[in-house]
C-alpha positions as CSV (number, residue, x, y, z in Angstrom):
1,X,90.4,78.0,81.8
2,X,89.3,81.2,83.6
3,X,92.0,83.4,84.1
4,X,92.6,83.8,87.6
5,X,93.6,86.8,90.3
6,X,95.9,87.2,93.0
7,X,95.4,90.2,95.5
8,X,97.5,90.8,98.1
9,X,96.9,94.1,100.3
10,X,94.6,96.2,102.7
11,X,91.4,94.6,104.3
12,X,90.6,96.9,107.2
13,X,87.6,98.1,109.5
14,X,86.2,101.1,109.1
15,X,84.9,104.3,110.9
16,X,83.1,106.4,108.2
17,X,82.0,110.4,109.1
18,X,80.0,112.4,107.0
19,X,80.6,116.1,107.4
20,X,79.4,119.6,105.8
21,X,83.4,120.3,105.4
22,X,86.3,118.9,106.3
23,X,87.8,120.1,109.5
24,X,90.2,123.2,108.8
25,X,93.8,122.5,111.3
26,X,92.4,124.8,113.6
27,X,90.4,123.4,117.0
28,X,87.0,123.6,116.7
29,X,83.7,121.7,116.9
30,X,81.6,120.0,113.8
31,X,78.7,117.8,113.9
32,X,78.2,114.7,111.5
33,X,75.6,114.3,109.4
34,X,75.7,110.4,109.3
35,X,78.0,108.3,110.5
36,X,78.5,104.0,110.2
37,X,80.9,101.4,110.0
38,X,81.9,98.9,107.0
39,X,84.3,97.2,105.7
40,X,86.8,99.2,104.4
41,X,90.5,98.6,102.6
42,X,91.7,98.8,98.8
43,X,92.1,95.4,98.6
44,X,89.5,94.1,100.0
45,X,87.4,96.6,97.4
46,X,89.2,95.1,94.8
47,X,88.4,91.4,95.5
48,X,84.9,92.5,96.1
49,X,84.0,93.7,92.6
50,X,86.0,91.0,90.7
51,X,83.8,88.3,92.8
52,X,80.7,90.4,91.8
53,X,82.3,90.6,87.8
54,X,82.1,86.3,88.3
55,X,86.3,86.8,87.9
56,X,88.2,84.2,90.1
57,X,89.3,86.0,92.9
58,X,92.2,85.4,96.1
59,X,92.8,88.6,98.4
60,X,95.7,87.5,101.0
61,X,95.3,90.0,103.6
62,X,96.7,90.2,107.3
63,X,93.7,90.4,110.3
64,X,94.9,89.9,114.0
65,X,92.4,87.9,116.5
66,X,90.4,91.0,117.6
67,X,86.9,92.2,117.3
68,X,87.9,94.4,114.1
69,X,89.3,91.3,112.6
70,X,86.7,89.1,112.7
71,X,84.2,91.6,111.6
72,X,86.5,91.9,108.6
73,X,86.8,88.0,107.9
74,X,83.0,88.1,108.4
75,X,82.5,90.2,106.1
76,X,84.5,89.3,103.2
77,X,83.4,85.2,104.1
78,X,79.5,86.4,103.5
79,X,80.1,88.1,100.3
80,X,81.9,85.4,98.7
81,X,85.1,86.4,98.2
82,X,87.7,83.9,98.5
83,X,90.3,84.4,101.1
84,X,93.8,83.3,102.5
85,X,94.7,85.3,105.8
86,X,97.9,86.0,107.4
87,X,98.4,86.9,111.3
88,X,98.6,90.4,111.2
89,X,99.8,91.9,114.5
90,X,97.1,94.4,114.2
91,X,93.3,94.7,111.9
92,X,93.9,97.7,110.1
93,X,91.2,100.0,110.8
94,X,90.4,103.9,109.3
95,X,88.5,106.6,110.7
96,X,87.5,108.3,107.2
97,X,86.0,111.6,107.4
98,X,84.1,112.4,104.4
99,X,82.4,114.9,102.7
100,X,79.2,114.2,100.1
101,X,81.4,116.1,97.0
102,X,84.1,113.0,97.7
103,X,86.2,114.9,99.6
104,X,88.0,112.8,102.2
105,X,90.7,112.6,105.3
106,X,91.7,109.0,106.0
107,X,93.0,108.5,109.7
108,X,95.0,105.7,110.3
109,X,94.1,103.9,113.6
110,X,96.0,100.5,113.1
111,X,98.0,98.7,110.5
112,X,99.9,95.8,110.7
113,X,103.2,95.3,110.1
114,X,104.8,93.1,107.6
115,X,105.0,89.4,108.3
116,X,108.1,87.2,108.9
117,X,107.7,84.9,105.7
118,X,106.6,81.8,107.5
119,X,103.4,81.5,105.1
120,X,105.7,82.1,101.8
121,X,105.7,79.0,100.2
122,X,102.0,78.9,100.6
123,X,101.6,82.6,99.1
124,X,104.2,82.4,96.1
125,X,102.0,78.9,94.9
126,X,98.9,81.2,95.1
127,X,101.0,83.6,92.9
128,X,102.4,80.9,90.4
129,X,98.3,79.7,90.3
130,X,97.0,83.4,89.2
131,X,97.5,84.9,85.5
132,X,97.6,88.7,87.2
133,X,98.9,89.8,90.6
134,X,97.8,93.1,92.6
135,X,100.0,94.0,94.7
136,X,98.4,97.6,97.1
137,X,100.4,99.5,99.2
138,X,101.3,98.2,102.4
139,X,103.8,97.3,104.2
140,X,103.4,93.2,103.4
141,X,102.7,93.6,99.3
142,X,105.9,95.6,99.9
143,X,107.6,92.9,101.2
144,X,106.4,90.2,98.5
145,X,107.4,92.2,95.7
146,X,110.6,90.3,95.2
147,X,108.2,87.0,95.2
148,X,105.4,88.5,92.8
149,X,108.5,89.2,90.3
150,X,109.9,86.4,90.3
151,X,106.4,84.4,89.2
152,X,106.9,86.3,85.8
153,X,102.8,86.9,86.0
154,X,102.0,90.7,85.4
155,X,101.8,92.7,88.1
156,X,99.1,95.7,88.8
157,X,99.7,98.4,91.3
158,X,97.1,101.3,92.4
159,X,99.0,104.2,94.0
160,X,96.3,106.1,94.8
161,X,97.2,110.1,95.3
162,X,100.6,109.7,94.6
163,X,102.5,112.9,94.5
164,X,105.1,111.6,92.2
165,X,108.0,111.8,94.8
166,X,107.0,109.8,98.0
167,X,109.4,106.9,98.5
168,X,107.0,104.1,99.5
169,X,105.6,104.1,96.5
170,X,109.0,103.9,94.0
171,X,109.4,99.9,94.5
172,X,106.1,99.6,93.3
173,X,106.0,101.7,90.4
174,X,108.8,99.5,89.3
175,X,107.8,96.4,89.4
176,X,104.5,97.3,87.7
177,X,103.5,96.5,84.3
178,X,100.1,98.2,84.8
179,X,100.0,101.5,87.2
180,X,96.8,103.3,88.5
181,X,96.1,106.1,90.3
182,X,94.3,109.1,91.0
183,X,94.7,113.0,90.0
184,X,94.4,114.5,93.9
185,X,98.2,115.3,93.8
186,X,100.0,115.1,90.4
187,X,99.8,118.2,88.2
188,X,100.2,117.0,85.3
189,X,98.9,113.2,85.5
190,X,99.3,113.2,81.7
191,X,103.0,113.1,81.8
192,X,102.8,110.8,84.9
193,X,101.6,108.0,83.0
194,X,103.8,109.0,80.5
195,X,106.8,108.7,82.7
196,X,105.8,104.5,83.6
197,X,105.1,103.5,80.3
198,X,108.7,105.5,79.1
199,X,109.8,102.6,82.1
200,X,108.5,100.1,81.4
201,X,105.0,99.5,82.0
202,X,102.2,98.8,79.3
203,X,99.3,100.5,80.7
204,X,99.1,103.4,82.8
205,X,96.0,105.0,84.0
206,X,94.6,108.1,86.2
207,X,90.9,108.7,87.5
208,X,89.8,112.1,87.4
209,X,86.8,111.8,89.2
210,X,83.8,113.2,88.0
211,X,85.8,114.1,84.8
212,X,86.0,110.1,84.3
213,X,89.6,108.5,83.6
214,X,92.3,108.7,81.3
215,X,94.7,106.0,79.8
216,X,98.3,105.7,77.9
217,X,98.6,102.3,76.1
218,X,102.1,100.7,75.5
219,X,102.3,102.8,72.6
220,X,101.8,105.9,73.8
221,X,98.4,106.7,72.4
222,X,96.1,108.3,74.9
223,X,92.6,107.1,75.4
224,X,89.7,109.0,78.0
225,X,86.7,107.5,78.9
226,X,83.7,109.5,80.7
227,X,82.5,108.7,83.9
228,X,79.2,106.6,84.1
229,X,76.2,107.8,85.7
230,X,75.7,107.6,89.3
231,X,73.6,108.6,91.8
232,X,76.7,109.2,94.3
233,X,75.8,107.9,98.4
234,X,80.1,107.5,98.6
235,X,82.9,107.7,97.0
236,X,85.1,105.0,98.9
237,X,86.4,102.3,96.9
238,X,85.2,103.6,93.5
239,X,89.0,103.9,92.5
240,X,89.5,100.0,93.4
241,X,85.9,99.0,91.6
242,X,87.3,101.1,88.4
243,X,90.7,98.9,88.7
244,X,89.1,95.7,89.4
245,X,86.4,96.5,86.0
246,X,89.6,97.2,83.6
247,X,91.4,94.4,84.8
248,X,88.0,92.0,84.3
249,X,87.7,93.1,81.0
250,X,91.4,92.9,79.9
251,X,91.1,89.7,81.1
252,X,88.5,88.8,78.6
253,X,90.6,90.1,75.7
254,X,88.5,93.4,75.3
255,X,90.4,96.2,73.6
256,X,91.4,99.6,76.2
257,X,88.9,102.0,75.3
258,X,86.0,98.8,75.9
259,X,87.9,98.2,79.4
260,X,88.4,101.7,80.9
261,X,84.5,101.8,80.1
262,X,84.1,99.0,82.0
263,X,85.8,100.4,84.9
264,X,83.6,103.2,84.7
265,X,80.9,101.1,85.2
266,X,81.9,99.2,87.8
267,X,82.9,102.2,89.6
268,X,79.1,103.5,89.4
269,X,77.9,100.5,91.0
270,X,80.1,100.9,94.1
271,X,79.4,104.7,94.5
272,X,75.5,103.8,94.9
273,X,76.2,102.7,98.2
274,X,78.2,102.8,101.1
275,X,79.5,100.1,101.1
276,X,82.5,99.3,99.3
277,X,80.2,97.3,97.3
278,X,76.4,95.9,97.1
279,X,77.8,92.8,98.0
280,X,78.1,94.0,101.7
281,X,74.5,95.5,101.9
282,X,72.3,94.0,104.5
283,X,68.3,93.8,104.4
């Protein structure tokens, strides 16, 4: 049998900005050069490219019976991707200003709490039913962690620009047996990755960017891969399509260095549009 998925996390709706700059903390006036809106969350970019890779997908995500959420349910319901949702007291939604170099502010207009557990049987069977669990950061993954740990199924977390001290983050780092993230704030990422596999974990692996990504295995060797060509339109959700492209090919047995170039093609495909991935694009 196909080895199956679980994603639990972020599905939002999304403001996206293009500017020259980013805006220095000073007031001022900018123009943009573009602007649209999209489907936006790392979760949702996640279940997106493992739909597209033909790897069976669930995202659980909270929407709240707005405009926002049904755009989002709409959305992910026209590109496939298979879905349980949650009653979220708020649709997450993101005002991202952006910069065509990848530079990027993400503004935080709305995110739902966590949930009071009604739907947990439902969830933790989903779980139980899935060979690997992603769990993103928010505040509802935060609160299933106990659950996801207790299925025994591996567990992948993507901490983004972690700094290597914010609190959030900690539960998550420890109950992961596979950790990503990306190079914006550690200063040695290196000796990040060192650190989870030293607790615990069995993969651990940074993006760099332009500079491609780099890897420590369960025993300790260090593995880069380049990035793959792209003709860059945007850079959001490149970090969730390079997750979602290791985890496909791990999945399929392929060795690290085969995977990691996997992700890197998978990423390539999602920063070709603006979109978090082709899936989404319209005629």
């Amino acid at each position: 049998m196909t080895a199956s998925v679980f994603i639990a996390g972020p599905a939002s709706w999304n403001s996206i900005v293009v500017l020259d700059r980013l805006p220095e903390p000073v007031p001022h006036m900018q123009f943009a050069e573009e602007s649209w809106e999209t489907l936006g969350g790392t979760s949702a970019g996640k279940a997106l490219s493992l739909t597209a890779l033909g790897r069976s997908t669930l995202l659980y995500a909270l929407t709240a019976a707005d405009e926002p959420g049904e755009r989002v349910r709409g959305a992910l319901d026209g590109a496939g991707v298979r879905t349980v949702w949650g009653d979220g007291d708020a649709t997450e939604r993101h005002l991202n200003l952006m910069t065509r170099q990848g530079g990027r502010v993400s503004l935080y207009l709305a995110s739902p709490s966590a949930t009071d557990g009604a739907a947990d049987s439902a969830i933790r069977a989903a779980m139980v039913a899935s060979d690997v669990i992603v769990l993103d950061l928010a505040a509802e993954p935060l609160r299933l962690l106990p659950a996801a740990k207790s299925t025994g199924r591996p567990i992948w977390v993507d901490v983004h620009d972690y700094d290597g001290e914010a609190d959030f983050h900690r539960p998550f780092l420890a109950a992961a047996d596979a950790v990503f993230c990306n190079a914006d704030r550690l200063d040695d990422p290196v000796a990040f990755l060192r650190s989870r596999i030293e607790a615990g974990a069995s993969l651990a692996v940074c993006t760099l960017g332009a500079e491609g990504a780099v890897a420590i295995d369960a025993d300790g060797a260090e593995h880069r891969v380049p990035a793959a060509h792209a003709d860059v339109v945007d850079t959001n959700g490149a970090g969730d399509a390079f997750l979602a492209g290791v985890l496909d090919a791990r999945l399929e047995g392929l060795d690290l260095p085969t995977a990691l170039a996997a992700g890197a093609r998978t990423a390539s495909l999602v920063l070709g549009t603006r979109h978090l991935h082709p899936l989404l694009e319209r005629d």
